[in-house]
N, C-alpha and C positions, 0 to 999 in steps of 0.2 A: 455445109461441111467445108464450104473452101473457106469460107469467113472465119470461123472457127482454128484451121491450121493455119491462115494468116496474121490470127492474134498470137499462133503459140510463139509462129518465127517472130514477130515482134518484139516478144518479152525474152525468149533466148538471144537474140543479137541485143538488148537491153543491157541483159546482164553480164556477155561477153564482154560490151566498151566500159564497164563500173558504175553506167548511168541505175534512173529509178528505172524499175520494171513500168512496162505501159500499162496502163489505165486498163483495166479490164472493162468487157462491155455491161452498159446498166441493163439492171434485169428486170426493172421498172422502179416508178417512185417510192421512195420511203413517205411513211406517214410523218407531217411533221407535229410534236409537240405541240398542243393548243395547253401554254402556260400561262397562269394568270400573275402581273407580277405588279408591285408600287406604283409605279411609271407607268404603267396605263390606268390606271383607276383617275377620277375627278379630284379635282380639288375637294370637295367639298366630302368627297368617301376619305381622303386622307387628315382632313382635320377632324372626324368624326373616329376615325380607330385610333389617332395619337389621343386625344381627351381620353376614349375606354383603356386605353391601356394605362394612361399617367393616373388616372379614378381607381384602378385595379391597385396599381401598385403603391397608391396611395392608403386604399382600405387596407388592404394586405397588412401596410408598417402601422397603422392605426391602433387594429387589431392587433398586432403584437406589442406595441406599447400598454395599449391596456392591458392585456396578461399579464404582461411584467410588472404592472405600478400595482394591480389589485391581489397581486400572487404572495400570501402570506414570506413564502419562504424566504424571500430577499434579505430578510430579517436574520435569517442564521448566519452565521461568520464561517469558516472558513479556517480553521488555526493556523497560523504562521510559520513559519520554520526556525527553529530555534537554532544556535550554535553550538551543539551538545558537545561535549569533548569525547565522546566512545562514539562517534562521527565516520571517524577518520577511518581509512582503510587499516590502518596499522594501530588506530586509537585504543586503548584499553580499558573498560569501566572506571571511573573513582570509586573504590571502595572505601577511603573515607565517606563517601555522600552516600553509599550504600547502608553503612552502619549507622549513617543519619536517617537514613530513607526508612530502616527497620524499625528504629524507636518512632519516628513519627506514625507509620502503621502501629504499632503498637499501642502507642498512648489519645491517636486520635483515630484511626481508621479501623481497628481493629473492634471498634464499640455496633458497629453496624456492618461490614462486609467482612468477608471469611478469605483465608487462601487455603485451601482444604488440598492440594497438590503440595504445598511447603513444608519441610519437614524441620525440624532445630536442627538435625543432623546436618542439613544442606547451608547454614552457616558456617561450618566450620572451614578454616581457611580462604574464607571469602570476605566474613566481617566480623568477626570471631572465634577469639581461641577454642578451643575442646572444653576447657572448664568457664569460660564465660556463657556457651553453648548449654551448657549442665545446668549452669546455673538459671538460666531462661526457661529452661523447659521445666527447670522443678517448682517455678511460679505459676504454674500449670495444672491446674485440678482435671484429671482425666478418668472419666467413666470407662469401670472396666467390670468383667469378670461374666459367668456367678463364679462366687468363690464353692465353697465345699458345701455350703448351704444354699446354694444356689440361689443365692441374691447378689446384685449390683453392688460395687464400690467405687470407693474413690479415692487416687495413687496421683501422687505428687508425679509430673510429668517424665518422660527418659527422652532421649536423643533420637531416637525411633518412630517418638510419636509425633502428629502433622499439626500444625497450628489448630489451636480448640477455635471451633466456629463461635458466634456470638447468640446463635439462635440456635434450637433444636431439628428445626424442620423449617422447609420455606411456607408455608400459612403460618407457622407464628411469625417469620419475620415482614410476613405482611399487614399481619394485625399490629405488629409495631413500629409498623411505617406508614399510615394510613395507607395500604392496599398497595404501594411501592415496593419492590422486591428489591434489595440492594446486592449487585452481582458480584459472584465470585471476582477478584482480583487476581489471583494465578498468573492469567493467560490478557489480562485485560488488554494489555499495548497494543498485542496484536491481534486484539478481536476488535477495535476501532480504530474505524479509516485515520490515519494521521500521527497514532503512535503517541510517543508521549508529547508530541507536539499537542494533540488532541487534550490529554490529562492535566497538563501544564496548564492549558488556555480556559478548563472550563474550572479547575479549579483556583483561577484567580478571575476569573471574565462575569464576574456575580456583580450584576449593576441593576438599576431601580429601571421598570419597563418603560419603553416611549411613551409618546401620546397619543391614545387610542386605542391601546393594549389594556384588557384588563387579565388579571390570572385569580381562581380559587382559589379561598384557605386552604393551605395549608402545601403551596406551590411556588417556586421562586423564579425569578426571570433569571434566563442565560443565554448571551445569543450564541454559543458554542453547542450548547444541546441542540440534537433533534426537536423540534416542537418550541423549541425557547421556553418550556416550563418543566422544569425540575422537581422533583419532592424531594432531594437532599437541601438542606439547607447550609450556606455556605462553610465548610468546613474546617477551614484556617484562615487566622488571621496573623496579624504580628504580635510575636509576643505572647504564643499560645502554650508553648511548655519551654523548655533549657533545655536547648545541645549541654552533654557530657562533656565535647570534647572543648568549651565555650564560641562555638561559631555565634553570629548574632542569628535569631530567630525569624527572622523576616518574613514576608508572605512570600515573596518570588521565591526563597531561602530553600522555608520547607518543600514548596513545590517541584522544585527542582533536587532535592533530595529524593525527595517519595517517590517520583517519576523516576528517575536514577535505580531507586531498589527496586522497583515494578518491573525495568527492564531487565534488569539483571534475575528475576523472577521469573520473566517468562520466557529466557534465553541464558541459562546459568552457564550454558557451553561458550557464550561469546566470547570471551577472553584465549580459552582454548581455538575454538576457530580460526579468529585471525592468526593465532599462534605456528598454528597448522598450515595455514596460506603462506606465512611467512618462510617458511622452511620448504614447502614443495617450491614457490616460485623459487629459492636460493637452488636446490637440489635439480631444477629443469634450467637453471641457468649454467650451470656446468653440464647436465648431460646434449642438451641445444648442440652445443660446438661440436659432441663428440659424436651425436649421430650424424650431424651433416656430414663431418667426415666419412664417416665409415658409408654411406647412402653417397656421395659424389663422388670417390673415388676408389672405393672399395666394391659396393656391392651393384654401380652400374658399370664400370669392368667384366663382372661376373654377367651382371642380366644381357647384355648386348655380346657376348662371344659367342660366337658358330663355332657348333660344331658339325663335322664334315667326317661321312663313313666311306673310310675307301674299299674294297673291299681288297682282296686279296688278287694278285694273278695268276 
């Protein structure tokens, strides 16, 4: 009991001078750590774990070298990024390229894939007057009806109706693809990773297989596709129909038109949007100044005053 109140006076006159407080008494040993570390182990245990571990992480990078060199997929590409001009934040489609992008669907794509979403009406003021619009869709044999005798006919196209598919149903356009289904184009750009980067690359990226690739009749190599074997077979070349307007016909040419009308196919609002961007940022660039004002010296005035009730005497 007196050992005890003469550790308390100890540590109160401690901390009265500003010194440490005394050492309190030990209330027995602590257990010490029994750690096993590098530095004590032999020679001969430490050149034994650096060999397992350099053999480990040796196998490891082995092992994933050979995954990589024997792994088919290395072979796919990757499409590049092109310098599109409707890029830009402020960019606007070329509706010249679009009006080239609609004849090349027409005259070469339109033979095996559908855009069953597009209507003739939805050229008009895009890449086409009202009467050059009329005039496309009335080259257009369209199943209709029954009539009064309640049979099927067939009526020179209108503005209303949606691009005519090439096939009836999808099993016939697979019996005349050998078992290939060729997809709707609508929405394509962006139903594939890459956009028309993607489109661009695999319709001109048609080259003869390595060495040691073989493909089936009636399959073509592409290292931009999935699988690198294709059943279209390659689609444009140079010099495959005449631009109207006389541009030259090229391979990159048409690619970059057709990709051109596909975007603007599956985003017909793009031109409008950024349009719309352009006027809210102008419209938030004048109201900006006027709400800071009214927020820093208007309505924090108002939020910070007290009010104080006195009452009456």
């Amino acid at each position: 009991m007196a050992a005890a109140a003469a550790a308390a006076a100890a540590r109160s006159l401690a901390r009265s001078r500003g010194g440490p407080p005394a050492a309190s008494p030990a209330r027995g040993p602590r257990p010490r750590a029994n750690l096993t570390s590098l530095a004590g182990l032999s020679r001969g245990k430490k050149v034994a774990l650096t060999t397992l571990g350099v053999l480990t992480a040796g196998g490891a990078g082995l092992a994933l070298a050979l995954h990589t060199a024997v792994n088919a997929g290395e072979l796919e590409l990757h499409p590049p990024n092109f310098p599109w001009s409707h890029h830009g934040m402020l960019s606007s489609l070329d509706h010249s390229s679009v009006r080239r992008g609609y004849q090349v669907y027409k005259q070469v794509c339109s033979a095996c894939h559908s855009m069953e979403y597009l209507a003739f009406r939805n050229l008009i003021g895009v890449s086409h007057t009202e009467a050059e619009a009329k005039a496309l869709a009335e080259e257009a044999e369209v199943l209709d009806g029954p009539n009064e005798d309640g049979e099927m006919f067939t009526r020179p196209g209108k503005l209303s109706d949606y691009f005519p598919k090439p096939y009836p149903n999808p099993e016939a356009a697979r019996a005349a693809n050998n078992g290939a289904l060729p997809p709707d184009l609508s929405y394509i750009v962006n139903a594939r990773h890459g956009g028309e980067d993607y489109v661009f690359s695999l319709l001109t990226g048609y080259c003869d297989p390595p060495g040691g690739v073989s493909l089936r009749e009636g399959l073509y190599y592409n290292p931009f596709f999935p699988g690198e074997a294709i059943g279209m077979a390659p689609p444009i070349y140079n010099e495959i129909l005449e631009y109207e307007d006389g541009t030259p016909a090229t391979m990159s040419q048409i690619a970059k038109d057709v990709c051109t009308f596909l975007r603007w196919a599956a985003e017909p609002e793009h031109d409008h949007r950024k349009r719309m961007g352009l006027k809210m940022m102008l419209i938030m660039g004048m109201l900006l100044p006027l709400i800071y004002y009214l927020k820093r010296h208007r309505w924090s005035v108002l939020k910070s005053r007290k009010i104080a009730y006195r009452p009456p005497k």
